[in-house]
N, C-alpha and C positions, 0 to 999 in steps of 0.2 A: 758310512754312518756306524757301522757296526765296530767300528777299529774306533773310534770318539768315544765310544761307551764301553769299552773295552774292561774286562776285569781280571783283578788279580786271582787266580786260582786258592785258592783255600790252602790248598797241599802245599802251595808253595811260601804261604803265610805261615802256614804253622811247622815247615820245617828253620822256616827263617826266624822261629821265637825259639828256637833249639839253642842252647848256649855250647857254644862251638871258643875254641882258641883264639879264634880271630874276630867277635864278635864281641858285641857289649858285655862287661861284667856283670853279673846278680853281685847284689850287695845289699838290695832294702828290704828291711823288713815293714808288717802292718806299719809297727809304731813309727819308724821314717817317712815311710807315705803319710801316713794324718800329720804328723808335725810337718811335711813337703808342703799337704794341702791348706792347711790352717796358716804355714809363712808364706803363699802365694796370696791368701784372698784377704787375710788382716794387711791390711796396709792404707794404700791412700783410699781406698774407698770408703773406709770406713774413719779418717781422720780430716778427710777432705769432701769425696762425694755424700756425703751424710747434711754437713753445713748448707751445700747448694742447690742439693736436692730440695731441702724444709725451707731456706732461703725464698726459692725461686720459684718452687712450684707447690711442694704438700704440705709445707709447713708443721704445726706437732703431730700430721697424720702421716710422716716419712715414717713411721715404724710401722703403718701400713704399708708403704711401698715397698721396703724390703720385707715383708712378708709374700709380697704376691712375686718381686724378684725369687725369692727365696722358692716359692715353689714353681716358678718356671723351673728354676738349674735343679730341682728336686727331681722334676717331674723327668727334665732332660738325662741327670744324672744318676737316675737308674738305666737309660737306655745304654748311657757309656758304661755303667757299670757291668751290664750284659756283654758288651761288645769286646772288655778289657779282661773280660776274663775267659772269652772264648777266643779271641785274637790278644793273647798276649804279647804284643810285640810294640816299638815305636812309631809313631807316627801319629795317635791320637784320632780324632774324627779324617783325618786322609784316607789313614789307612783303612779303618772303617766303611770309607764310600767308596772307596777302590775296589773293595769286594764284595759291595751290595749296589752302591749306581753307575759305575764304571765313571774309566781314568777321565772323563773331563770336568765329573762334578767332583771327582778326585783333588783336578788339579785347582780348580775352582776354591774348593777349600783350604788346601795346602799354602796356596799366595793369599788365601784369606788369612790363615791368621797369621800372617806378617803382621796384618795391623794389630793382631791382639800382642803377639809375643813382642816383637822389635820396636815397635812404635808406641806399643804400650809401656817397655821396659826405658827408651826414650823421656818418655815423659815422667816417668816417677822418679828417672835418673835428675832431672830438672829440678823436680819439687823435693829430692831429698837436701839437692844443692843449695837450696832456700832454709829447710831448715837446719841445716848443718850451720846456716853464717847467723841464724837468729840462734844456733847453742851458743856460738862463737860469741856475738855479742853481749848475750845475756849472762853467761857465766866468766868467760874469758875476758870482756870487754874488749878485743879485737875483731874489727869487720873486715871483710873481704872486701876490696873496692870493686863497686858496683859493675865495672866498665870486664870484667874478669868473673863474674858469675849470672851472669845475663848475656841473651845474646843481640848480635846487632840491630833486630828490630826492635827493642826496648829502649824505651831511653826512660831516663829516672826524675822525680819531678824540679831536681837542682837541674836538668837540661845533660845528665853523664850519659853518654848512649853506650851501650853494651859491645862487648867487640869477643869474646866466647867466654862460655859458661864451663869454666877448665873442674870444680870439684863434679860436675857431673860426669865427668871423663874420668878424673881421679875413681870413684865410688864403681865405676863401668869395666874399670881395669885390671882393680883390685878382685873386684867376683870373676871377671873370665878367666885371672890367672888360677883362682881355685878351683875353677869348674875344670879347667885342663888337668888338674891333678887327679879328679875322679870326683863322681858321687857321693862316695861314701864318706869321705872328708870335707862336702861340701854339705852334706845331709846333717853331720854332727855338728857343723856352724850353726848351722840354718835350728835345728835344736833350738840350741843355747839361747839362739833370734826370738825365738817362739817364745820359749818359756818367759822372757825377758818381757818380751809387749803383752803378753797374754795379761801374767801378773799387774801388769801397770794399767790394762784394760779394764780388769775386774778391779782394782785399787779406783778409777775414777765412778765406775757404777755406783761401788760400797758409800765411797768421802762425798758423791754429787749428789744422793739419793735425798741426803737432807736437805738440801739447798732446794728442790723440785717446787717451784710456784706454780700452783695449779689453774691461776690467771694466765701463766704462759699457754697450756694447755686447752683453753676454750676461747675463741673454738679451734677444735680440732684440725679440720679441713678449713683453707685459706676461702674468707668470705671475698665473692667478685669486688664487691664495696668497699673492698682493700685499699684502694687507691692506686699509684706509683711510687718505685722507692728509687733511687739512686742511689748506685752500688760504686763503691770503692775505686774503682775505674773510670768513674765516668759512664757509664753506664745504665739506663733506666729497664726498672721492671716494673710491667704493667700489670697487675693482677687482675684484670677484669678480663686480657685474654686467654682465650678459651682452654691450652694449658698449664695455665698458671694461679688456678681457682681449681675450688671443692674437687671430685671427685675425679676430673680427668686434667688437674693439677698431681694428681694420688699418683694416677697413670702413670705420667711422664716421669714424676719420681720416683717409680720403680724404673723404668729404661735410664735413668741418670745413676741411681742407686745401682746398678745392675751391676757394674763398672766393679760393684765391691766384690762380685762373687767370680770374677773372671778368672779365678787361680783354681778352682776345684779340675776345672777338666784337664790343667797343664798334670796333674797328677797321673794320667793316662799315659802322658807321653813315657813316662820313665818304665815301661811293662817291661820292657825288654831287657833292664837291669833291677828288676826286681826278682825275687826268691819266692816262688809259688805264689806266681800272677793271678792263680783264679783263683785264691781266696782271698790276697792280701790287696789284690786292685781294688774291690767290691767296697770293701771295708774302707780304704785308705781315704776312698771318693764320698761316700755318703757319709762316713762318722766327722770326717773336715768339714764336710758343708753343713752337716747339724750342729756342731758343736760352734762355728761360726756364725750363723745364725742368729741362733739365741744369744751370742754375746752382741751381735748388729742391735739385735728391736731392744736389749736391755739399756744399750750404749745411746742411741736416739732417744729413747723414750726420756732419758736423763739428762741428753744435752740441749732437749729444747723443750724441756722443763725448766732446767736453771736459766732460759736466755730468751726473750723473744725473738720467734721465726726471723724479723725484721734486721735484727742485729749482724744475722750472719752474712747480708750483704753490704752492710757497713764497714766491717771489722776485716773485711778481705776473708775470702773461703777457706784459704789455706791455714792461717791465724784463729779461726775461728775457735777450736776448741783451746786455748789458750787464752783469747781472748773471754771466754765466759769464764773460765778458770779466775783471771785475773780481775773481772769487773763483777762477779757475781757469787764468787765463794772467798770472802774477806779469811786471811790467814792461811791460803792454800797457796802462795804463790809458789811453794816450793813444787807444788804438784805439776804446775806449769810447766817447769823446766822436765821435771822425768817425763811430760807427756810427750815434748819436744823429743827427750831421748828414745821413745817407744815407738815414735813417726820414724824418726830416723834408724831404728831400728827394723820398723813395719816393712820401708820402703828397699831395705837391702835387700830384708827377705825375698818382698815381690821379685825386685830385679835379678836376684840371683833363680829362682824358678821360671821368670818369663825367657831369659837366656837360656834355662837349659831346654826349656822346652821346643825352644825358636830353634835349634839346632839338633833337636832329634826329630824335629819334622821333616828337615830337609835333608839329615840323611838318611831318613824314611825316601824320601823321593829322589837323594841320589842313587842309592839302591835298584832303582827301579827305571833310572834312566831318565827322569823329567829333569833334573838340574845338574849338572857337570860331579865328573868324580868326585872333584877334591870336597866334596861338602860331606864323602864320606871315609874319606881317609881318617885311620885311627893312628892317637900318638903309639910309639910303640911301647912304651914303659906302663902310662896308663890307661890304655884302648880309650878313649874317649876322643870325639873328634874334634882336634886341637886346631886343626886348619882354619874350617867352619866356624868355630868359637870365637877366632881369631879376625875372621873377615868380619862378622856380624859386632863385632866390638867395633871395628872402626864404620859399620854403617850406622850403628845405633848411636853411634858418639859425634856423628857428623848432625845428624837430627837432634842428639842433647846440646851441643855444643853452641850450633847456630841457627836452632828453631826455636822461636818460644814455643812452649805446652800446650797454649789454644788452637794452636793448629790442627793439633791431633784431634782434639775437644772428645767429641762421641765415638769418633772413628771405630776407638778400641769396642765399645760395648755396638756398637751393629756389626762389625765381623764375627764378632764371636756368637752372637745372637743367631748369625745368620747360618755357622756353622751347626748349629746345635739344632736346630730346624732339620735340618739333610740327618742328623745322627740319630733322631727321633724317628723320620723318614726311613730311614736305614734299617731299621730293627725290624719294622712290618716287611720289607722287603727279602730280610733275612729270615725273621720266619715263613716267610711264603718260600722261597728258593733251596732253604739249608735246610728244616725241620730236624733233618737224624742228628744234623752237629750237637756233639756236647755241651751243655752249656754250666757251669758251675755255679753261675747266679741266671736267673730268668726274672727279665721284667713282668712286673704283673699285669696282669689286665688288657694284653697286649689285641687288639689295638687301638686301646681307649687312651692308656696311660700315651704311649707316643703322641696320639691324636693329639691329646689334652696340651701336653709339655709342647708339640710344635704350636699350636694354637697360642698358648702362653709367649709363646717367646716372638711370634706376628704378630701379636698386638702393642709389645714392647717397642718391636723394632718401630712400626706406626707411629709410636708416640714419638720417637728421637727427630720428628721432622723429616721434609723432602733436604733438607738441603745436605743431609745424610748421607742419605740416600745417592744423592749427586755424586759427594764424593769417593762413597764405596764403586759407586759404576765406571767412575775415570781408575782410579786404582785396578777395577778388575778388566777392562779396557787393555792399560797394562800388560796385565799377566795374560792374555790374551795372546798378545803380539808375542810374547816371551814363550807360550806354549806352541803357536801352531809355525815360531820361526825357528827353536830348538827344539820342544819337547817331540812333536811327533817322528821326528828325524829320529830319534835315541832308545825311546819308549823302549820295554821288552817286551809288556803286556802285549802289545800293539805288532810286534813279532814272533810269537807266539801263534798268531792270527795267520792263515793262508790266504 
């Protein structure tokens, strides 16, 4: 039992965040971190999860739900932001519980955010390939044929059935061959990403703001007396169950909305190549998620002003800010297409931060012996591990290629939920065991604020439903079989031990 809970010594963390010849390069500064964190969490949550959130469950009270989301990852991301600046190193919450609850809620975590990183970056790779063929149509007047950008469980309503979804693998290819080149040329893309959708964010707030009907607005929270609507799909929602009305309709749409903040903690992962970790993690993690934030409750509060709740499961989720664009601000159509540009802009961002992060988690835990060398082989030109990069390109493109999106559904937002609960966790247990450790940022209130933040992010997970639930338990099932048939064999931690 005592080798299961096994932990990383401290001394050997913090000589492992030492930048050594053969180890990750520093290259980022504050300012790359916040523009890291702000192109990880702007994207589909905020141009997709927002429509289906108000849709389906909170209606013009989603700028509530990303409020209460917003201060769960608040409450959460001071914990990381203690943990990133006293373990400045790769691996994110792994590493974290590696050295506060030992290697099996370690490993627990590390196969968890599979589903945030690779399965997450899967599916935005999906929904970028969707809007990539509506820029195509709409400005170009060339489509993609259906049967080549969908996959084979789709078929299209002429009867075309999907056979791979090839620009999601194109969009998948293009960021791994940049992430192989390094950071820091991947960081000044990722820039240019940022400032590009930011701009065109704050451009629909400003041009929407007139359009705002305040009948859209009341009421606020979806009355049960709503009825049923029939969604785009084929599909019915019943607003009279339990969350999908007034205030634990709100609920749930902060755990759907959640989905939008799921990039602030990939910020973590990168410590290890970053330039004075304890002051510029602190900063990179909180100023991204507030500055994010406030552009979410300004963004909702204006897109289901100009639209009835009602509409956005008409009009398809994904279509949806276009579609109010184009039905309800006469003489903006032009704004449609840059939004289109600003999704497709949103979602590379996301994808090129969920990859990079997906691959310094694991060779966080090649390192350490839970998953095979080669996930931490570095190229030799520009230390980055090009292997790894390489493998997860063709597992996340197997899942873009030939999964539809819904599969995934919630998946991404309760692993991550779940991981953030243990790092919260984490902190009480570090101050109770490490006290002397320096710490360059200290969460406050400790240990109200953890308390709080885990508490916030269990009632989240609660809302996403059992069926969740279900499949986070077969997934970690899984990793299960993957830890106790390789990892304990390898482990060092676990050798270390007499």
């Amino acid at each position: 039992m005592s080798k299961l809970f096994a932990k990383k010594q401290l001394s050997v963390l913090m000589a492992e965040a030492g930048e050594s010849e053969k180890g990750l390069k520093r290259t980022l500064g504050a300012g790359s971190l916040i523009a890291l964190g702000i192109g990880a969490i702007i994207g589909a949550g905020l141009f997709v999860r927002t429509a289906a959130a108000a849709g389906q469950h909170a209606g013009p009270a989603v700028t509530i739900s990303f409020i209460i989301a917003a201060i769960g990852c608040a409450l959460a991301g001071l914990c990381y932001a203690e943990f990133a600046s006293m373990i400045p190193i790769a691996g994110s919450a792994y590493t974290y519980s590696y050295a506060t609850l030992g290697e099996f809620i370690a490993w627990i975590i590390g196969w968890d955010l599979v589903l945030e990183y690779a399965l997450g970056a899967a599916t935005v790779a999906i929904g970028w390939s969707q809007y990539l063929n509506k820029l195509l149509t709409n400005v170009f007047h060339v489509t993609i044929p259906y049967q080549w950008c969908h996959s084979p469980f789709e078929t299209s309503d002429a009867g075309v059935q999907g056979i791979m979804n090839v620009p999601s693998i194109f969009i998948l290819l293009a960021l791994t061959l940049l992430l192989i080149r390094g950071t820091q040329g991947s960081a000044i893309v990722n820039n240019i990403i940022v400032i590009t959708k930011v701009a065109i964010v704050l451009l629909f707030i400003f041009l929407g703001w007139k359009f705002i009907n305040p009948v859209n607005h009341t009421p606020f929270t979806i009355p049960a007396t709503a009825g049923t609507v029939t969604m785009h799909n084929g599909q019915e929602v019943n607003y009279a169950n339990f969350w999908n009305h007034g205030w634990a309709g709100v609920l749930r749409g902060a755990g759907v909305v959640f989905f939008a903040f799921i990039g602030f903690d990939a910020v973590s992962t990168a410590a290890q190549e970053t330039k004075n970790p304890k002051r510029n993690m602190p900063i990179g993690i909180l100023v991204s998620l507030a500055i994010c934030t406030l552009l979410y409750i300004l963004f909702s509060y204006v897109l289901t002003g100009i639209a009835p709740f009602q509409d956005f499961l008409k009009a398809g989720g994904e279509a949806s800010v276009a579609y109010a664009i184009d039905t309800y601000m006469p003489g903006y159509g032009w704004l449609s297409t840059f939004i289109t540009v600003a999704i497709l802009a949103g979602f590379s961002s996301v994808i090129l931060v969920m990859l990079l992060g997906q691959t310094r988690v694991f060779y966080s835990m090649s390192n350490d012996g839970l998953v095979p060398s080669v996930f931490a082989k570095l190229h030799p030109k520009y230390r980055t591990p090009y292997r790894s990069q390489w493998m997860f390109f063709v597992f996340v493109s197997l899942f873009a290629a030939f999964i539809p999106d819904n599969v995934v559904g919630d998946m991404t937002s309760i692993g991550t939920l779940f991981a953030f609960v243990l790092v919260c966790i984490g902190i009480i247990v570090m101050r109770k065991t490490n006290p002397e450790l320096p710490r360059a940022f200290k969460t406050p209130m400790v240990p109200f604020i953890p308390l709080l933040g885990a508490a916030f992010c269990l009632t989240m997970i609660v809302s996403l439903g059992w069926e969740n639930w279900g499949r986070l338990f077969v997934w970690l099932g899984l990793g299960f079989i993957v830890y106790f048939g390789y990892s304990v064999k390898h482990s060092k931690a676990r050798k270390m031990i007499k």
